[in-house]
C-alpha positions in Angstrom: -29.3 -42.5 -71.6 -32.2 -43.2 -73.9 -34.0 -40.4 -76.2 -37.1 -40.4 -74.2 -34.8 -39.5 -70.8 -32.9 -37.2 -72.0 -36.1 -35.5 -73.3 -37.6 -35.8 -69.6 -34.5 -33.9 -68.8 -34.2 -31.2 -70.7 -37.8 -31.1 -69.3 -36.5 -30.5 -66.3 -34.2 -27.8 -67.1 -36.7 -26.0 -69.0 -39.3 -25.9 -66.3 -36.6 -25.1 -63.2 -36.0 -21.6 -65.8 -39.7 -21.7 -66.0 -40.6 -21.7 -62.4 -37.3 -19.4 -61.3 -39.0 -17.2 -63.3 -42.4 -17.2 -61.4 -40.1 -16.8 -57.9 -39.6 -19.6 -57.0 -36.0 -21.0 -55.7 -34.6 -23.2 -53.2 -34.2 -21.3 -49.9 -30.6 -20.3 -49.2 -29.0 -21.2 -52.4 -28.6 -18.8 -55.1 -27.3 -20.9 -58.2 -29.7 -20.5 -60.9 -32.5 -22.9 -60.3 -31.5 -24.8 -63.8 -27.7 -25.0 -62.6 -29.3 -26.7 -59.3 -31.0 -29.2 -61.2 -28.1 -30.0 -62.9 -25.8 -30.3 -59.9 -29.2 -32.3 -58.1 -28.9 -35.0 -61.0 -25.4 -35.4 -60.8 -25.3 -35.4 -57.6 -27.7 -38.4 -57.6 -26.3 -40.0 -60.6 -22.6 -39.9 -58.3 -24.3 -41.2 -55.8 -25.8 -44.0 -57.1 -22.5 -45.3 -59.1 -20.7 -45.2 -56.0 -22.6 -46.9 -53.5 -21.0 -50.0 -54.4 -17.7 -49.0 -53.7 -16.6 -49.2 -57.3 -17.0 -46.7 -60.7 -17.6 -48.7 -63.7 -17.1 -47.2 -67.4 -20.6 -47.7 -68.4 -21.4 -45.6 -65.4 -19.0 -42.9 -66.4 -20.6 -42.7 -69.8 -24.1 -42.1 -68.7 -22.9 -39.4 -66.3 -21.3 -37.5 -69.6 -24.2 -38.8 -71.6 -26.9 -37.0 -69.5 -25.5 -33.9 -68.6 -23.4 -33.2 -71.7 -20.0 -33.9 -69.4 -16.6 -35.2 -71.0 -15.4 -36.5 -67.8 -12.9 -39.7 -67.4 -13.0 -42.6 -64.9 -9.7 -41.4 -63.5 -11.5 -37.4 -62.5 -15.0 -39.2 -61.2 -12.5 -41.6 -58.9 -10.9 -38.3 -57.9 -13.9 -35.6 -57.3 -15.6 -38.5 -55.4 -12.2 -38.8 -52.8 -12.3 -35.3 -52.5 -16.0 -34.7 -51.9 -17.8 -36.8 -49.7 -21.6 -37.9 -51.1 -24.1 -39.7 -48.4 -27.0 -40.8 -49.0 -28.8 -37.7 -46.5 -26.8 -35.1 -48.3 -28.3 -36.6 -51.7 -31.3 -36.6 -50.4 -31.5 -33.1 -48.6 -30.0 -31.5 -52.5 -33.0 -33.3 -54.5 -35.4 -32.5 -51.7 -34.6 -28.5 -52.3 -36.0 -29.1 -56.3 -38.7 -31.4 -55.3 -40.2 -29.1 -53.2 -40.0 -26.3 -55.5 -41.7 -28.6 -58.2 -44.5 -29.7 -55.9 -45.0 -25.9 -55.2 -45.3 -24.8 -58.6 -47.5 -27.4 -59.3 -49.9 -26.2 -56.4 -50.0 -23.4 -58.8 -49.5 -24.1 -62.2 -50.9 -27.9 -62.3 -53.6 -26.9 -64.6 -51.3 -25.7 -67.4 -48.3 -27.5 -67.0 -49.7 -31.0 -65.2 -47.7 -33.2 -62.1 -44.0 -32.1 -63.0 -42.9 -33.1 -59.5 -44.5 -36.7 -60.1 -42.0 -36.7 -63.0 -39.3 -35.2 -61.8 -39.2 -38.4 -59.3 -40.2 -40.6 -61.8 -36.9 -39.7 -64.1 -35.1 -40.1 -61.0 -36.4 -43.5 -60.2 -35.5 -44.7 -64.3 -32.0 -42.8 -64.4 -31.2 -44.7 -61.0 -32.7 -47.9 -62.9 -30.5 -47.3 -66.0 -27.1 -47.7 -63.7 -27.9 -51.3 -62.0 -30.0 -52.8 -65.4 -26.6 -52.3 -67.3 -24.2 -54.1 -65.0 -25.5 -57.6 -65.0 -23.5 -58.9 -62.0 -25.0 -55.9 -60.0 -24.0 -55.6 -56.4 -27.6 -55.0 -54.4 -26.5 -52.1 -52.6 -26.7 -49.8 -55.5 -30.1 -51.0 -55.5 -31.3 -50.4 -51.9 -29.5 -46.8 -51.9 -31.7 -46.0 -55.4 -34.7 -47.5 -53.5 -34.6 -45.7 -50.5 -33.7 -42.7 -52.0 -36.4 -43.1 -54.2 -38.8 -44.3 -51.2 -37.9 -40.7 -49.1 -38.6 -38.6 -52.3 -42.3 -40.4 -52.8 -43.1 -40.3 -49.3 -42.0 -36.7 -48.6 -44.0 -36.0 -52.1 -47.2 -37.4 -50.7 -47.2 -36.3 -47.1 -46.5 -32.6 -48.2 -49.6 -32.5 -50.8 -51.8 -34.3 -47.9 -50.9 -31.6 -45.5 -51.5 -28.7 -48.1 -55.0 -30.0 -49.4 -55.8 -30.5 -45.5 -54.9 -26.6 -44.5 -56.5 -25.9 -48.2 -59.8 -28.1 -48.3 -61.7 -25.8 -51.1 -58.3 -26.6 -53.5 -59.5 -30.6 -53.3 -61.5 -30.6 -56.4 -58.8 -29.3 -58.2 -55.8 -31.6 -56.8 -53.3 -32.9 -59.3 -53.8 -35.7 -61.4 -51.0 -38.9 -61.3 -50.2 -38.1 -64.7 -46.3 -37.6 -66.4 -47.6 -37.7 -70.1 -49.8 -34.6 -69.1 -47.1 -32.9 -68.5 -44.8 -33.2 -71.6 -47.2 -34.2 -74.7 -50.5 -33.0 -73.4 -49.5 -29.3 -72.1 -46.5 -28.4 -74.6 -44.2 -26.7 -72.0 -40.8 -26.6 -73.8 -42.7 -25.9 -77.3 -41.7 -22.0 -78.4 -45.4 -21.2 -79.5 -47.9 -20.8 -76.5 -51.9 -22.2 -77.9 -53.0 -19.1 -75.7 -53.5 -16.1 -77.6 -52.0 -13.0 -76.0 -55.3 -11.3 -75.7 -56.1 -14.1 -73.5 -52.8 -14.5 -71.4 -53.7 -11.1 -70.4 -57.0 -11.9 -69.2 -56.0 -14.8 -67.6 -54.5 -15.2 -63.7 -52.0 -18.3 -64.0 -50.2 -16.0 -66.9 -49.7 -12.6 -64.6 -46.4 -12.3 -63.6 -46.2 -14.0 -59.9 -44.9 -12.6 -56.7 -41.4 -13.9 -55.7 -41.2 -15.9 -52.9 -40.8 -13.5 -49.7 -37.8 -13.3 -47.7 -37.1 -15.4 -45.0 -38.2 -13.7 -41.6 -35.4 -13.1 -39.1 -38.3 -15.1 -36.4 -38.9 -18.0 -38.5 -35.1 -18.9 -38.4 -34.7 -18.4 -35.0 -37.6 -20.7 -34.4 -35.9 -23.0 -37.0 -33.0 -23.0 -34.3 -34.5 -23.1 -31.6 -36.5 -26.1 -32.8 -33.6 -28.2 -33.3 -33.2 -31.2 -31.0 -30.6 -30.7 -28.1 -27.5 -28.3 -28.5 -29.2 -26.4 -25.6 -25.5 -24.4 -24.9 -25.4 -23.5 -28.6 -28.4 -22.0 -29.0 -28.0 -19.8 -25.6 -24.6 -19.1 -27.1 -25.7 -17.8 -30.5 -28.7 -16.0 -29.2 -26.7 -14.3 -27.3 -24.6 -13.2 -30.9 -27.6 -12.5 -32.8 -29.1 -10.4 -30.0 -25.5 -8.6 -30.1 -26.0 -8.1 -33.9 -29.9 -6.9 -33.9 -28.6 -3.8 -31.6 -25.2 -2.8 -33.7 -27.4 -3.3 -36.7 -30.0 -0.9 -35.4 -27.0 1.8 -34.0 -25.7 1.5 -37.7 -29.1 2.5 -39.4 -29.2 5.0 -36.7 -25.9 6.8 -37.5 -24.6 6.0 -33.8 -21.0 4.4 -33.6 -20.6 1.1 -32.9 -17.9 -1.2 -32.1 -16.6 -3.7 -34.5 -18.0 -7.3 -33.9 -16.4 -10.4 -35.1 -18.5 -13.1 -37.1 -16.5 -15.5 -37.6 -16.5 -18.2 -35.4 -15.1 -22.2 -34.3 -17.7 -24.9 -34.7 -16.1 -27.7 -32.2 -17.7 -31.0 -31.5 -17.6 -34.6 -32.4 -19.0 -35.9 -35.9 -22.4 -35.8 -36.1 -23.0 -33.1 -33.7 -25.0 -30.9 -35.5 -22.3 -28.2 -36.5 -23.1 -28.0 -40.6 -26.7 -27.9 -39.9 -26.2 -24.7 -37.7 -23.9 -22.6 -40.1 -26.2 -23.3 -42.9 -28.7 -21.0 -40.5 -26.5 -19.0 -39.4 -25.9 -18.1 -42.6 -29.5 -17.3 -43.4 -30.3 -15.7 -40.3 -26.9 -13.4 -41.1 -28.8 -12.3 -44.1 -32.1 -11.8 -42.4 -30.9 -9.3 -39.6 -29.0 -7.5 -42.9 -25.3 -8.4 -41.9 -24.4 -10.6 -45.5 -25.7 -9.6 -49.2 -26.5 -13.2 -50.0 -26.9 -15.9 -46.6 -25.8 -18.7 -48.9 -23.3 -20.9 -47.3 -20.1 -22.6 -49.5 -18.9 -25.9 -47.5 -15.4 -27.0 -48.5 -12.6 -29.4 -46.7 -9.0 -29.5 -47.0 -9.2 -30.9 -50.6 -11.0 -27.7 -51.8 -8.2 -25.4 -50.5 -5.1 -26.8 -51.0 -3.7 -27.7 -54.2 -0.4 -30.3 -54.4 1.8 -27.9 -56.9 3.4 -24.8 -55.7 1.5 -21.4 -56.3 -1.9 -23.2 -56.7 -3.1 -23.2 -53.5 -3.7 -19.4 -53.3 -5.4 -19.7 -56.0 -7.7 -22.6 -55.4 -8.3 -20.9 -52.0 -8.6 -17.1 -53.3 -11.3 -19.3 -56.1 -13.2 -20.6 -52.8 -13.3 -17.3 -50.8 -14.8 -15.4 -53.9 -17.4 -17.8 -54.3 -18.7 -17.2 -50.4 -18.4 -14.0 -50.4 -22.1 -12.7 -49.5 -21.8 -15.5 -47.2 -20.5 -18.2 -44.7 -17.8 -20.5 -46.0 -17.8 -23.3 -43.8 -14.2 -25.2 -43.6 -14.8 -28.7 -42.0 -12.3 -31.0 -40.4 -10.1 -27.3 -40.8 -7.1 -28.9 -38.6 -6.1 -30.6 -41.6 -5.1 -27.5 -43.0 -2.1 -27.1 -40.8 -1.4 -30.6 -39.3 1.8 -30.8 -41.0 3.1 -26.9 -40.5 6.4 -26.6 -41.1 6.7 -29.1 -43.3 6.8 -27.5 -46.4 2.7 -28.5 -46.6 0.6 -26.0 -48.8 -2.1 -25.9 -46.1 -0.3 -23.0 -44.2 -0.9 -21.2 -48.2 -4.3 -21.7 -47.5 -4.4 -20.5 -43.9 -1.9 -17.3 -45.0 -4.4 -16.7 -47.7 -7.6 -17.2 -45.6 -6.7 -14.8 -43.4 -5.5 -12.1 -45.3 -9.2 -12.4 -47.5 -11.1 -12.4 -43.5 -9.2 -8.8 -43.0 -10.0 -7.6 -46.8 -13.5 -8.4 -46.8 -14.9 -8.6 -43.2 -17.6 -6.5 -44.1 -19.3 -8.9 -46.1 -17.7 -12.6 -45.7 -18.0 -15.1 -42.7 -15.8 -17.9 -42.4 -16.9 -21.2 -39.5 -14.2 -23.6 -39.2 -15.1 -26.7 -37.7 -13.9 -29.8 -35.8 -12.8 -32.1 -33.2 -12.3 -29.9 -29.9 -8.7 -31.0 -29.3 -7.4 -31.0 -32.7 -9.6 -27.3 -33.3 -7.3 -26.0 -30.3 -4.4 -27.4 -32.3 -5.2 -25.4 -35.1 -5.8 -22.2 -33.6 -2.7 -22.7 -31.7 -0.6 -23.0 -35.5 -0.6 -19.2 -36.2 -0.5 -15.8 -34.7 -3.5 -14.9 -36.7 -5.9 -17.4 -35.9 -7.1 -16.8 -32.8 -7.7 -13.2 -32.7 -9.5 -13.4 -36.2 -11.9 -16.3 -34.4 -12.8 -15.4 -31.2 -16.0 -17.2 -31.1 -16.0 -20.7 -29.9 -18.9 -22.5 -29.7 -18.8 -26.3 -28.4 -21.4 -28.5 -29.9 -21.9 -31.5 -26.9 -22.6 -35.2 -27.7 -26.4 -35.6 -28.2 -28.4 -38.4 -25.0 -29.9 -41.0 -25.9 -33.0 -39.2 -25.7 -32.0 -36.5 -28.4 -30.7 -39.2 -30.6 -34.0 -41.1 -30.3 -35.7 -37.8 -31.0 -33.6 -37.1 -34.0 -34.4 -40.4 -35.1 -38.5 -39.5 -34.8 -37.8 -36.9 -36.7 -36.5 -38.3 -39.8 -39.2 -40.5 -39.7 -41.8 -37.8 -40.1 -40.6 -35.9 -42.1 -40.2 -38.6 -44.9 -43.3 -39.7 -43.7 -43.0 -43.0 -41.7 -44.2 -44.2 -38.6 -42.8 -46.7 -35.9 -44.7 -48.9 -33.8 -44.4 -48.8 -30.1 -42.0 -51.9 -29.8 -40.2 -50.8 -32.5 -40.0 -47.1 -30.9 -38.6 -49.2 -27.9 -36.1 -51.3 -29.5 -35.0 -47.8 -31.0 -34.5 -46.2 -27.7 -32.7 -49.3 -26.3 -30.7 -49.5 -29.2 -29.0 -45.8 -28.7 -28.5 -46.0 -25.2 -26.6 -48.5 -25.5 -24.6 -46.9 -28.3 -24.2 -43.5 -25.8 -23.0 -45.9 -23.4 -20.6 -47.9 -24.5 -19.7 -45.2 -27.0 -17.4 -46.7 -29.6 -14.4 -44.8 -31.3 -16.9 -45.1 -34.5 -19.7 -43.0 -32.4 -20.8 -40.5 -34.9 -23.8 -38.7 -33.0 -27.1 -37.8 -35.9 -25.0 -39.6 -38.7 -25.7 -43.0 -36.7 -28.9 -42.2 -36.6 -29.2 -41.3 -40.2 -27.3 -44.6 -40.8 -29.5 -46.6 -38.6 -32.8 -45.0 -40.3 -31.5 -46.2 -43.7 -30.9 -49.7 -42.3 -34.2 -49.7 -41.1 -35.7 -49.1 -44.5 -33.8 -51.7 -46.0 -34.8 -54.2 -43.9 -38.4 -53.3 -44.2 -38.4 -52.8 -47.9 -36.7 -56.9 -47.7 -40.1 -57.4 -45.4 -42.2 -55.9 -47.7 -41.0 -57.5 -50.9 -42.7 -61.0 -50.1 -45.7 -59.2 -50.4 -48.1 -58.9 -53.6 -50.7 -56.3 -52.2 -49.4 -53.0 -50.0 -51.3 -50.3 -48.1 -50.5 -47.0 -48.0 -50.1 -48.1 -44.0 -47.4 -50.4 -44.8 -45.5 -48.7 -46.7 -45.6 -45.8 -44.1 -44.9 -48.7 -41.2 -41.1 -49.1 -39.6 -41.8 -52.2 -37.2 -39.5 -54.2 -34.6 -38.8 -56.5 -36.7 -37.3 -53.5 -38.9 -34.9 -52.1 -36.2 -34.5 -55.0 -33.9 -31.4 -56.6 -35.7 -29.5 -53.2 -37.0 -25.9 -53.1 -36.2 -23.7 -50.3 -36.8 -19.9 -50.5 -37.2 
């Protein structure tokens, strides 16, 4: 990585200890906001190398050149077997620093300039850097930059436009398109400050600021009840966190109350929704008091189980410690014991998992999560299992409808719009996908999949073109959707 990106970097870093400082953090994680960055970047830059199917050299060397990493081809190969990277989780990670850039530039642009406009700007070069040094590029590395890229920008933009619309006397004041304000003209990462501390006293942008305020207990539930479909899971769980409010309350009060369990089986088919429920439950754990921290640790088989003897417990005691405070989340958990008996180290894992649920059940949640049959499989493995998860929550196929919803969804929130015949062709499209339902149904990750597709193929419409509204850009047409296929 060139001097002047590495410079934009360490930027970066020194701003996120900048703005963690003045409160601000990325809801429900609570690495240090520079850490975050760190793991956002590499995150991206993982992403990006991979989406060709194939990790070049080159590609290993910026990774170690831009983060200060000494890792080999032979480890990237590995983590990236281990740890699965999509484009939506990518995007979701970067989306928790943008926004906390955009926010403290709603706050701080006059002193420090448009830092989120260059944190996606260094993110649009790094991405640039990987495809301009392989001549014989393969294009998808360069549509999964571009509509990466094309999400960030558009999320950017439609959140200032709906703050300077709820905050019309801010207008004269909005932020200016400009990077080099930001590094040259404002000196944030030089050690003396131009404002005398006489001044800084005097002056409001300098006073210490408020942190950001807890998340409320009925803006989560409102997050949950807000998500498209999973009608039996919501009744289910607020039924649980109804249950909780009142031993919570008999606690504070000094009255006795009876022991509930919190942890719990996610089943349901790929796709269904289950992650994006146990990262709230998580936070809505925290907010009725029951966990220290709400942060949620998400792990697979790989994360547990180790393949030499004595390592596993260790790898797994390593995991447990880091949730503590929290929900750790074991997907695809069957894997753990599919070959009990068999001298596999996942019954370690299971042996150790449940001996930690017993130690610290006062302050550590654990969701496993899977296919239905294969979750009954699993509970069915050992003694322990069942009575330590006695809550089993079935997450349900999403309609056509729901999936067309979902699909609406994503489209607003990165800011695009579909016509009505592309709305229709959409519609079309996934009921015939729920019914003729094909062993490679996956539920909200085809519709994730599908939105990406669509964005290729109108970012391939778009290129003949030399002039582009902001209408276009903004615009998913038929001719967008019409042709998608999905495996």
């Amino acid at each position: 990585m060139n001097r002047s990106r590495n410079d934009t970097l360490q930027s970066i870093y020194e701003l996120s200890e900048l703005y963690e400082k003045q409160g601000f953090r990325v809801r429900g994680i609570s690495l240090p906001l520079r850490d975050y960055a760190q793991f956002s970047v590499m995150k991206f830059m993982l992403y990006i190398a991979s989406s060709d199917r194939y990790i070049r050299d080159y590609e290993v060397e910026l990774i170690n050149s831009c983060l200060g990493f000494s890792l080999s081809r032979d480890y990237v190969i590995r983590f990236l077997e281990e740890h699965r990277i999509s484009a939506d989780g990518v995007f979701e990670t970067l989306l928790g620093l943008l926004t906390v850039f955009i926010r403290a530039d709603l706050r701080n642009h006059e002193k420090y300039g448009n830092t989120s406009l260059m944190l996606v700007e260094f993110l649009n070069e790094l991405g640039v850097d990987f495809i301009q040094e392989n001549s014989g590029y393969d294009d998808r590395q360069t549509q999964a930059m571009a509509l990466l890229i094309i999400r960030l920008r558009n999320y950017r933009e439609a959140y200032l436009r709906n703050w300077y619309k709820q905050h019309p006397e801010a207008a004269a004041n909005s932020l200016k398109e400009s990077v080099h304000k930001t590094i040259q003209e404002k000196n944030i990462i030089d050690q003396k400050d131009p404002v005398p501390e006489q001044q800084k006293e005097q002056t409001p942008e300098s006073e210490p600021a408020a942190p950001e305020p807890e998340e409320t207990l009925e803006s989560l539930l409102q997050e949950l009840n807000d998500l498209t479909g999973l009608e039996k899971v919501k009744e289910d769980l607020n039924s649980l966190i109804n249950l909780l409010k009142v031993h919570k309350m008999r606690q504070e009060r000094g009255m006795p109350a009876a022991s509930v369990s919190l942890h719990m089986v996610f089943s349901g088919n790929p796709g269904t929704g289950k992650t994006t429920v146990a990262r709230l439950m998580s936070r809505i754990y925290k907010a009725i008091g029951i966990l220290d921290k709400g942060h949620l640790i998400e792990v697979d088989r790989s994360g547990l189980v180790s393949g030499y003897v004595g390592q596993t417990a260790i790898k797994t005691k390593k995991m447990i410690e880091s949730a503590l405070g929290g929900v750790l989340f074991i997907d695809e958990a069957y894997a753990l014991t599919v070959n009990a008996g068999s001298n596999d180290f996942g019954t370690e894992a299971v042996n150790t998992l449940l001996k930690a649920m017993e130690d610290y059940r006062e302050n550590l949640v654990v969701i496993v999560a899977g296919y239905p049959e294969l979750m009954q499989e699993f509970l069915d493995s050992n003694p322990g299992l069942r009575s330590r998860f006695n809550k089993q929550i079935l997450f349900e196929d999403y309609s056509t409808q729901e999936l067309t919803e979902i699909f609406n969804g994503i489209c607003k929130k990165s800011s695009f719009q579909p016509t009505e015949e592309a709305s229709a062709c959409v519609e079309a499209f996934f009921r015939n996908r729920t019914e003729e339902h094909p062993a490679s149904f996956a539920n909200g990750r085809d519709v994730r999949n599908y939105f990406e597709k669509a964005l290729t193929n109108q970012a391939n419409r778009l290129a003949a073109k030399t002039t582009l509204s902001d209408e276009d850009l903004m615009t998913i047409t038929a001719e967008d959707v019409k042709s998608i296929v999905l495996s």
